[in-house]
C-alpha beads as a LAMMPS data file, in Angstrom:
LAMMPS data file: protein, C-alpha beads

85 atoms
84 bonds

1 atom types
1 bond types

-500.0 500.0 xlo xhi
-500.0 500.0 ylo yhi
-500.0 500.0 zlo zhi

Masses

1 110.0

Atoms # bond

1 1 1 82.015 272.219 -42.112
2 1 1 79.107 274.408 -42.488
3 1 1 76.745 271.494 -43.469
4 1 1 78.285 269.774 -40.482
5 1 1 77.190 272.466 -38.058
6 1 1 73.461 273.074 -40.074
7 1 1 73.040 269.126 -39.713
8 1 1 73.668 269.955 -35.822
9 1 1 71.920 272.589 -35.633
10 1 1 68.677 271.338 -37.029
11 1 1 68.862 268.093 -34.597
12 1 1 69.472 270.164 -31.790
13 1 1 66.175 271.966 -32.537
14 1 1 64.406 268.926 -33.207
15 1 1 65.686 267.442 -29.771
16 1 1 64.316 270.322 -28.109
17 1 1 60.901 270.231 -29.623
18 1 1 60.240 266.824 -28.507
19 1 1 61.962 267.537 -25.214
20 1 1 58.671 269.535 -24.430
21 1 1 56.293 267.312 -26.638
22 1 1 57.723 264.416 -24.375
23 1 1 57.066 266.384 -20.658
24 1 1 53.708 267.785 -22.032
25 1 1 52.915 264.080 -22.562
26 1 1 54.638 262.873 -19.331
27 1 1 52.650 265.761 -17.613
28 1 1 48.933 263.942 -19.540
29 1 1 47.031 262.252 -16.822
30 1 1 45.088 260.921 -20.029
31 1 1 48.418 259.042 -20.862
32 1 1 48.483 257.271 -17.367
33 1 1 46.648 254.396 -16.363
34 1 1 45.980 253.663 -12.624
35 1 1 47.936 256.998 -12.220
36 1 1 51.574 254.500 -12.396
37 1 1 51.086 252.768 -16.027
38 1 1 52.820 254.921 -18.982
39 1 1 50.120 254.296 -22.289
40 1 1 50.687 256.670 -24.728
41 1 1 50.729 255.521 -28.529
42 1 1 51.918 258.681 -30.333
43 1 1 55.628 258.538 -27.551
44 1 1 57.710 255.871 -29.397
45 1 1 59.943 255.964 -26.696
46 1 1 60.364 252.694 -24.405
47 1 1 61.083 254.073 -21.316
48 1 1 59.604 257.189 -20.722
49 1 1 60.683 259.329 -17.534
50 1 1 58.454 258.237 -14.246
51 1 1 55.337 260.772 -13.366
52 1 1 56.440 260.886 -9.508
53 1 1 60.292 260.892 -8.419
54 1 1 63.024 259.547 -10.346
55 1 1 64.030 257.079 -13.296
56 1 1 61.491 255.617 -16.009
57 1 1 59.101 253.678 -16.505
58 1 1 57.393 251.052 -19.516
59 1 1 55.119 253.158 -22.419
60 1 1 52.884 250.121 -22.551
61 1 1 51.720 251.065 -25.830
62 1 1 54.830 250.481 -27.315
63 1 1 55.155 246.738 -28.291
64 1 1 59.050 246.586 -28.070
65 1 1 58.693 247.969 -24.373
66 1 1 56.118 244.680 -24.062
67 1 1 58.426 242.210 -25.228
68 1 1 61.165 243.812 -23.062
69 1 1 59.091 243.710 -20.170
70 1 1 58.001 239.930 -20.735
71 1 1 62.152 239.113 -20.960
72 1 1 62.941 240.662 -17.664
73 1 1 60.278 238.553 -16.151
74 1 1 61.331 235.294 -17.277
75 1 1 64.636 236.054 -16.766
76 1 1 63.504 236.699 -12.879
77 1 1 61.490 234.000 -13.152
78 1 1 64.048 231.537 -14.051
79 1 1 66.607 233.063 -11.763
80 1 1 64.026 232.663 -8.751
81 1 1 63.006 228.951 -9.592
82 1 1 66.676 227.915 -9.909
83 1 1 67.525 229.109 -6.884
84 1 1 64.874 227.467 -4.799
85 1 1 65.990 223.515 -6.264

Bonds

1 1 1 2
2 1 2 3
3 1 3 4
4 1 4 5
5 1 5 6
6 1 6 7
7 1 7 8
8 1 8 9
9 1 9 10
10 1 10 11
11 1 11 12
12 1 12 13
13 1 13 14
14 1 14 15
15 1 15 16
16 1 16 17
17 1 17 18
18 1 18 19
19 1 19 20
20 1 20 21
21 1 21 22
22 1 22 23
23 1 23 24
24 1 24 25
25 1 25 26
26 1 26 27
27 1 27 28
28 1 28 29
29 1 29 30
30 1 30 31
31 1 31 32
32 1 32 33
33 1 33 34
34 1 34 35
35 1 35 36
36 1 36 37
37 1 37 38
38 1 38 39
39 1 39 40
40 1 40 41
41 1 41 42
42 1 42 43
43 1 43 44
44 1 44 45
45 1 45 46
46 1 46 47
47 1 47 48
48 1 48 49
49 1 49 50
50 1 50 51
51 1 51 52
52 1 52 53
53 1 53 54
54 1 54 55
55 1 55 56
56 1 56 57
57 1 57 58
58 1 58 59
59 1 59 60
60 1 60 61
61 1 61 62
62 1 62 63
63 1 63 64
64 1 64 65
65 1 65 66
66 1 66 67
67 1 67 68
68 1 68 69
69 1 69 70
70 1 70 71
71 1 71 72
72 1 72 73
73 1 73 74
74 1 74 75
75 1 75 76
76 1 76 77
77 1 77 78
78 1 78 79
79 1 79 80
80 1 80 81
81 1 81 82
82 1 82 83
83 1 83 84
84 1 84 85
């Protein structure tokens, strides 16, 4: 039980540092592009929170969040063009 909790412990406090690494980040205007693009290389999160208001948005450096990006638009792509025949 004890190595249980230490194991929790030690990913709580891991959590919280990049908690603040991830807002100091958020927070970059370096990491923003056109003040509404997320690029930040170092995040390897996919969907960072937005800058402005709520939800998230695509870290365009991460190639995952690319490919994900590319599959919701030709899945609305093919939903649109079916639709109009």
């Amino acid at each position: 039980m004890r190595a249980t909790l230490k194991i929790n412990t030690n990913l709580y406090v891991i959590m919280e540092f990049n908690k603040e690494k991830y807002e100091e980040w958020r927070r970059d205007p370096a990491n923003w592009i056109l003040y509404f693009f997320y690029y930040n290389k170092e995040d390897p999160r996919l969907f960072p929170r937005k800058r402005l208001g709520f939800g998230w948005t695509i870290n365009f450096a991460n190639p995952y969040s690319i490919l994900f990006f590319i599959f919701i638009l030709v899945i609305i792509i093919f939903v649109l063009s079916t639709n109009f025949h």
